[in-house]
VOTOR-49665 format. One line per field, with one value per residue: x, y, z of N, C-alpha, C, O in turn. Coordinates in nm, 4 decimals, decimal comma. Each point is the difference from the previous one (the first is absolute). Layout:
# VOTOR-49665
n_xx (X | ...)
n_yy (Y | ...)
n_zz (Z | ...)
ca_xx (X | ...)
ca_yy (Y | ...)
ca_zz (Z | ...)
c_xx (X | ...)
c_yy (Y | ...)
c_zz (Z | ...)
o_xx (X | ...)
o_yy (Y | ...)
o_zz (Z | ...)
This chain:
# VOTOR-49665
n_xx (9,9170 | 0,0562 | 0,0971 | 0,1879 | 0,0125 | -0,0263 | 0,1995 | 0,1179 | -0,0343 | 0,2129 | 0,2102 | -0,0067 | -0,0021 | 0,2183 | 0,0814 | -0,0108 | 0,0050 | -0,1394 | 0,0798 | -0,0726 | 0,2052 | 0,0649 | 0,0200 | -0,1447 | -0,0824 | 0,0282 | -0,0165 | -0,0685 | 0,0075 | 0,2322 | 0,0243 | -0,1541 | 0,0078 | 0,1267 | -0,0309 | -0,0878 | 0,0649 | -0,1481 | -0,1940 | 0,1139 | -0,2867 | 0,1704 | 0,0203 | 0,1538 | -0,2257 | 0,1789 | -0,0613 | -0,1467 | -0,1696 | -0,1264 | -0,0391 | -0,2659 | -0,1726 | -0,0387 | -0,1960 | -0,2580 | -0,0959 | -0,0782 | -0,1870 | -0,2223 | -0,0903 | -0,0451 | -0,2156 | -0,1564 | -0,0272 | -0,0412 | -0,2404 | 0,0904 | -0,0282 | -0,2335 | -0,1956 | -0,1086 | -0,1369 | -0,2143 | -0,1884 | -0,0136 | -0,1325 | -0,2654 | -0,1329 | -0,0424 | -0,2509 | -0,1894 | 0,0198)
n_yy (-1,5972 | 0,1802 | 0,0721 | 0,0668 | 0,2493 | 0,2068 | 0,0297 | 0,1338 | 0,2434 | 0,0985 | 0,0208 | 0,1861 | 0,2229 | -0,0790 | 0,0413 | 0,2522 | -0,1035 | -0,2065 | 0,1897 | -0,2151 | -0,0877 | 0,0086 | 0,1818 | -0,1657 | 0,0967 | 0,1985 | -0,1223 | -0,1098 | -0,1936 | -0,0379 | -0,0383 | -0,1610 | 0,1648 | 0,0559 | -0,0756 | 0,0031 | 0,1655 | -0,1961 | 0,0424 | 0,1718 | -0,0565 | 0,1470 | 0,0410 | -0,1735 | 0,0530 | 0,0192 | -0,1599 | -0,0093 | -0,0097 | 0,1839 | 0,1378 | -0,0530 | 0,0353 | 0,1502 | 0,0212 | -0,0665 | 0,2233 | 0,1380 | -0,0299 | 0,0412 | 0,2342 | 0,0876 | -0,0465 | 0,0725 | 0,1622 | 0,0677 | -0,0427 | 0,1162 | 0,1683 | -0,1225 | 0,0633 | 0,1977 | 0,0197 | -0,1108 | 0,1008 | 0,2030 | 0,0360 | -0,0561 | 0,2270 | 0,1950 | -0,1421 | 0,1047 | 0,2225)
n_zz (4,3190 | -0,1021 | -0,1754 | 0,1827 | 0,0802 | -0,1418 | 0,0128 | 0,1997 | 0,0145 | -0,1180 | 0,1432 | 0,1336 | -0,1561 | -0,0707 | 0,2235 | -0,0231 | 0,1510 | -0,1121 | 0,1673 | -0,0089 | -0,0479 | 0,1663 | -0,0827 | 0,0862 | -0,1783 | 0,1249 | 0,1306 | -0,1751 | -0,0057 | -0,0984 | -0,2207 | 0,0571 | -0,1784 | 0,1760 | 0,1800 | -0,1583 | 0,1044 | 0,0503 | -0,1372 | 0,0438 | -0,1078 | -0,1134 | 0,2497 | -0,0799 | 0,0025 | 0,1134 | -0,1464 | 0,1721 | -0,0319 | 0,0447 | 0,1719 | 0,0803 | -0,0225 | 0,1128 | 0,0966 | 0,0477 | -0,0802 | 0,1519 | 0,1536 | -0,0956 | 0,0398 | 0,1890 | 0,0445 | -0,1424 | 0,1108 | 0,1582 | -0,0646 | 0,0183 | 0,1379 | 0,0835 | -0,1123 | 0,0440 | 0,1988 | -0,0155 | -0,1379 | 0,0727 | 0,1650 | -0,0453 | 0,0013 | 0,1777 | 0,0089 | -0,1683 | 0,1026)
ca_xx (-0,0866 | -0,1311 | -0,0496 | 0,0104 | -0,1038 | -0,1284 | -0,0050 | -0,0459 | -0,0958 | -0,0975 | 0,0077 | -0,0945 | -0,1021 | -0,0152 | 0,0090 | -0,1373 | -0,1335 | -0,0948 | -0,1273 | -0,1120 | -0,0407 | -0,1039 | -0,1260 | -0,1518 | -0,0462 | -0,1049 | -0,1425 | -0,0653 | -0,1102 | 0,0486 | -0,0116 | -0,1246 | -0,0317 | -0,0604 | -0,1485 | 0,0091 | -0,0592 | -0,1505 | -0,0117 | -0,0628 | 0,0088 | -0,0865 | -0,1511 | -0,1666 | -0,0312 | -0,0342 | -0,0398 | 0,0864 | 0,0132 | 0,1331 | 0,1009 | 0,1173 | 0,0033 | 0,1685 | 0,1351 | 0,0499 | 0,0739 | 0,1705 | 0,0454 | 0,0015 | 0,1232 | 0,1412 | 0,0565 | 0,0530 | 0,1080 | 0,0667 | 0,0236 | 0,0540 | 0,1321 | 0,0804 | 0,0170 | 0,1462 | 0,1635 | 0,0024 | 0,0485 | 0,0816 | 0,0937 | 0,0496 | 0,1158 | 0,1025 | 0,0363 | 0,0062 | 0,1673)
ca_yy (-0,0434 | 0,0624 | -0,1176 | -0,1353 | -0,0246 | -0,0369 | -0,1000 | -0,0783 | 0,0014 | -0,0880 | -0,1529 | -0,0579 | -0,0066 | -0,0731 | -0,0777 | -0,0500 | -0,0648 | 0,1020 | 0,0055 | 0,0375 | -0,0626 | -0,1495 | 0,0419 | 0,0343 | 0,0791 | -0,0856 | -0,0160 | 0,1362 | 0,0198 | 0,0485 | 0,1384 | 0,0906 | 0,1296 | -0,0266 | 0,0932 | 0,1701 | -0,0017 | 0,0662 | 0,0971 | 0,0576 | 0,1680 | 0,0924 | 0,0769 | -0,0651 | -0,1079 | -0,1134 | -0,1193 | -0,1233 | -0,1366 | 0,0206 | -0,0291 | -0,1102 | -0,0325 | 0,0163 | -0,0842 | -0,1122 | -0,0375 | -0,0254 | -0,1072 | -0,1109 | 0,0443 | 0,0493 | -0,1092 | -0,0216 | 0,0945 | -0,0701 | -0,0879 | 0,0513 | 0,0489 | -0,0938 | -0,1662 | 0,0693 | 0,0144 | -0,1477 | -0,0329 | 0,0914 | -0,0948 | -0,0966 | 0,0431 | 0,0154 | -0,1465 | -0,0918 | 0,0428)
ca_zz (0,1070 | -0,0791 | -0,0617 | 0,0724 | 0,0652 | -0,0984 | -0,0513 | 0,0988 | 0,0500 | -0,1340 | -0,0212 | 0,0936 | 0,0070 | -0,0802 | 0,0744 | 0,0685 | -0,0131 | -0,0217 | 0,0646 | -0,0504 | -0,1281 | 0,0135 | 0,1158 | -0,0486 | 0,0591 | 0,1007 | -0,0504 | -0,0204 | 0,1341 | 0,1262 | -0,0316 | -0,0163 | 0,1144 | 0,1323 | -0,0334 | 0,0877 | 0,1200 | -0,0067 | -0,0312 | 0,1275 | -0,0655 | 0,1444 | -0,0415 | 0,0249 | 0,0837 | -0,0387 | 0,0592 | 0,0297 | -0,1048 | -0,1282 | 0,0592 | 0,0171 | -0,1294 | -0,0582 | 0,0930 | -0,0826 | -0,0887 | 0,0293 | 0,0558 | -0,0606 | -0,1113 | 0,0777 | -0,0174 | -0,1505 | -0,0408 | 0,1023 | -0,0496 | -0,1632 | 0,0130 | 0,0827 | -0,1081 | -0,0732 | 0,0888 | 0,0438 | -0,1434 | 0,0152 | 0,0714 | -0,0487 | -0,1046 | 0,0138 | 0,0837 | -0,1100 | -0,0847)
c_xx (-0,1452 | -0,0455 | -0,0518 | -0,1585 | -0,0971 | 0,0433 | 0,0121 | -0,1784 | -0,1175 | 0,0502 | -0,0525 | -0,1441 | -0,0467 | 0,0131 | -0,1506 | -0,0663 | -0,0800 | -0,1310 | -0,1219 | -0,0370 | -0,0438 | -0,1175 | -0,0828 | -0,0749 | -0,1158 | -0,1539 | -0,1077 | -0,1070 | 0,0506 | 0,0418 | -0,1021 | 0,0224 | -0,0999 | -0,1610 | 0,0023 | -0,1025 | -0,1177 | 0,0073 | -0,0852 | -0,0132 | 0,0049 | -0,0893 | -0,1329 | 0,0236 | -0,0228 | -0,0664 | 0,1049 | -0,0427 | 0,0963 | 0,1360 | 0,0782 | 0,0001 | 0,1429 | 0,1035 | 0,0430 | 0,0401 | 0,1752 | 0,0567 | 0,0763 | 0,1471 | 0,0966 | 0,0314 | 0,0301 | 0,1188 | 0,0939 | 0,0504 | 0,0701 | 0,1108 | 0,0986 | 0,0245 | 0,1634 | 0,1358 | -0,0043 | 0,0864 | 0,1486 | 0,1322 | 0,0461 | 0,1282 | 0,1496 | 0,0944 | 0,0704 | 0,1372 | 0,0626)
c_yy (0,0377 | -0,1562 | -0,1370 | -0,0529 | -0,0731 | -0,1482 | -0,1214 | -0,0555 | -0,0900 | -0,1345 | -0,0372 | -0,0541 | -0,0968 | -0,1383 | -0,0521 | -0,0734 | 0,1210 | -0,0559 | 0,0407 | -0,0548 | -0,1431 | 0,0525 | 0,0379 | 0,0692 | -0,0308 | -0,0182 | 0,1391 | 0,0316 | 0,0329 | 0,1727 | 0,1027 | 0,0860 | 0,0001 | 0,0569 | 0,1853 | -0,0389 | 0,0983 | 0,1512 | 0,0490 | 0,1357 | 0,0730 | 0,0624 | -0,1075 | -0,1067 | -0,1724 | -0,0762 | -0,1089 | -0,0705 | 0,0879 | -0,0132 | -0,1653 | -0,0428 | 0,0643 | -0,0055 | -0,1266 | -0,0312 | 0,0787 | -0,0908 | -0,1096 | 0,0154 | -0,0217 | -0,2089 | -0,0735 | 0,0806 | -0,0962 | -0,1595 | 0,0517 | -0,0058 | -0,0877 | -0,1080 | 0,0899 | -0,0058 | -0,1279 | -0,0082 | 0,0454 | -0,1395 | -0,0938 | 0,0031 | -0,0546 | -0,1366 | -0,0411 | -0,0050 | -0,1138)
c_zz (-0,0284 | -0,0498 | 0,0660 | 0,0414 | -0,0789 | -0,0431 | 0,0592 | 0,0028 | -0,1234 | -0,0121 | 0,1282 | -0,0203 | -0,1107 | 0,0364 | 0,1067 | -0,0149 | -0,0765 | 0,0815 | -0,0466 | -0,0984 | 0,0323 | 0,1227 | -0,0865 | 0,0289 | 0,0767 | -0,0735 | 0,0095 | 0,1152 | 0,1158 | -0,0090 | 0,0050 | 0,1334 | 0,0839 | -0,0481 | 0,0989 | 0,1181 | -0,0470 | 0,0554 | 0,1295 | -0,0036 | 0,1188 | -0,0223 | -0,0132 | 0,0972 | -0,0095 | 0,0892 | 0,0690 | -0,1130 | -0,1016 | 0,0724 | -0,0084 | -0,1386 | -0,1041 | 0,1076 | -0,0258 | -0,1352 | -0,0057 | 0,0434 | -0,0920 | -0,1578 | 0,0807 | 0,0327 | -0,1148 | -0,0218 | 0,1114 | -0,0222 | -0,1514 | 0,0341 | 0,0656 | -0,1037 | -0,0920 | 0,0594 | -0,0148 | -0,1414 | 0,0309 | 0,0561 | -0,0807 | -0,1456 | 0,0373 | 0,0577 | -0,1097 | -0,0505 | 0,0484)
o_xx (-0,0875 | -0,0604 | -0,0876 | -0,0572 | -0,0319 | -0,0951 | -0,0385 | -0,0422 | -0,1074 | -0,0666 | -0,0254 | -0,0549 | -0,1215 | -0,0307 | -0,0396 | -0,0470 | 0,0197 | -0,0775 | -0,0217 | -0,1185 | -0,0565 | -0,0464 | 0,0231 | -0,0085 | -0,0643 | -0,0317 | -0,0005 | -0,0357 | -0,0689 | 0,0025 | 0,0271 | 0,0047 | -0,1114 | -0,0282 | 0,0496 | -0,0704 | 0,0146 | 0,0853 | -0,0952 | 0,0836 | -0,0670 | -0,0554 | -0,1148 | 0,1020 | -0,0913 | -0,0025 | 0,1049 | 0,1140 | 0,0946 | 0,0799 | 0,1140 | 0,1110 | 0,0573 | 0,1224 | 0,1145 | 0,0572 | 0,0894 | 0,1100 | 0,1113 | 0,0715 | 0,0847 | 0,1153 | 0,0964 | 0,0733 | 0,0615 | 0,1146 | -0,0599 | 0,0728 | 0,1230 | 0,0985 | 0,0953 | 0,1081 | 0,1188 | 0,1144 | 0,0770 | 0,0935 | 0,1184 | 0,0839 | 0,0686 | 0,1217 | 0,1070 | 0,0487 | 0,1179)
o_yy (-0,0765 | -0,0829 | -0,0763 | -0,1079 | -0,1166 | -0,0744 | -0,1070 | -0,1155 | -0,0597 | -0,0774 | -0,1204 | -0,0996 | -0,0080 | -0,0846 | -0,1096 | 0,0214 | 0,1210 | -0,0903 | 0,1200 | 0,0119 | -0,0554 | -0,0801 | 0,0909 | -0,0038 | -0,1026 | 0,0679 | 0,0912 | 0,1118 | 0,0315 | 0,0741 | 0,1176 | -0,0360 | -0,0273 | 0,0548 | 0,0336 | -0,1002 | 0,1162 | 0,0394 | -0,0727 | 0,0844 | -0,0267 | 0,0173 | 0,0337 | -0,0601 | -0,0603 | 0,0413 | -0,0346 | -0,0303 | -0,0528 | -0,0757 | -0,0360 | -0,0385 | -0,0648 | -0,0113 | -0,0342 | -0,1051 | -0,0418 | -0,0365 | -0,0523 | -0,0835 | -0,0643 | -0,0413 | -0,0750 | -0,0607 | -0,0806 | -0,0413 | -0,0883 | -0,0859 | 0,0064 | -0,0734 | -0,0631 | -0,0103 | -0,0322 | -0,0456 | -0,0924 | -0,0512 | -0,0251 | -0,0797 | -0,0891 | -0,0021 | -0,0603 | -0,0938 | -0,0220)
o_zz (0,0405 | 0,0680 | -0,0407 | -0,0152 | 0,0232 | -0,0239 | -0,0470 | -0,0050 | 0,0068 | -0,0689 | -0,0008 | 0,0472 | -0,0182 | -0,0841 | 0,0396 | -0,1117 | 0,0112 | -0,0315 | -0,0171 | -0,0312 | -0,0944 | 0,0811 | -0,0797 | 0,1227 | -0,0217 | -0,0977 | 0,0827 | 0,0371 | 0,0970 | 0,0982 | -0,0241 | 0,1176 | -0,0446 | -0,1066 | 0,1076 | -0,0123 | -0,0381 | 0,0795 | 0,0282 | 0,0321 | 0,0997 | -0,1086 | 0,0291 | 0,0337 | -0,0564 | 0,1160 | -0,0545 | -0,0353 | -0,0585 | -0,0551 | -0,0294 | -0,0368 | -0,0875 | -0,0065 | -0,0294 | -0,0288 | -0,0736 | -0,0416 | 0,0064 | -0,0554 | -0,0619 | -0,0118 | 0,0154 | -0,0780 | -0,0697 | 0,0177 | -0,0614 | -0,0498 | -0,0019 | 0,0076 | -0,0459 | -0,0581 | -0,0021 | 0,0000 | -0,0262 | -0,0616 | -0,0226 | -0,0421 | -0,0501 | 0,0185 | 0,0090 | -0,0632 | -0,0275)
C-alpha cells in the first residue's frame, strides 16, 4: 500500500492538463511597479504649492498604478476565457 499512493499520485498527475502552457505572458507595461508615494521631510516647512504639487503627483501615480492593474486582472480574465 506504501507504493500505491506515489504512484497513484504520478499517473494522476500525468493525466492533467498542463495548465499554463498555452498562457502568454502579460505584456510588459502591465508589470511596472507602482510608483512610491512622494516624500514628506519632517521638521521643514512646506508651501501649499509644494504640498499640492506632490499631492498631485501621487494622485496622478496612484491612478496609472490603478489603471495598470485593472488592464492586468482585464489581461488576467481574458487568459483564463481563452482555455
Amino acid at each position: 500500500m506504501r507504493g500505491f499512493i506515489p504512484a497513484l499520485c504520478g499517473a494522476l498527475a500525468a493525466c492533467a492538463p498542463d495548465i499554463g502552457a498555452d498562457i502568454a505572458p502579460p505584456p510588459e507595461r502591465l508589470l511596472v511597479a507602482c510608483t512610491e508615494p512622494q516624500t514628506w521631510a519632517r521638521g521643514t516647512a512646506l508651501t501649499q504649492a509644494d504640498v499640492e504639487i506632490r499631492w498631485g503627483r501621487d494622485r496622478s501615480a496612484l491612478r496609472d498604478c490603478g489603471e495598470r492593474h485593472g488592464l492586468l486582472a482585464e489581461w488576467a480574465q481574458g487568459q483564463m476565457g481563452a482555455e
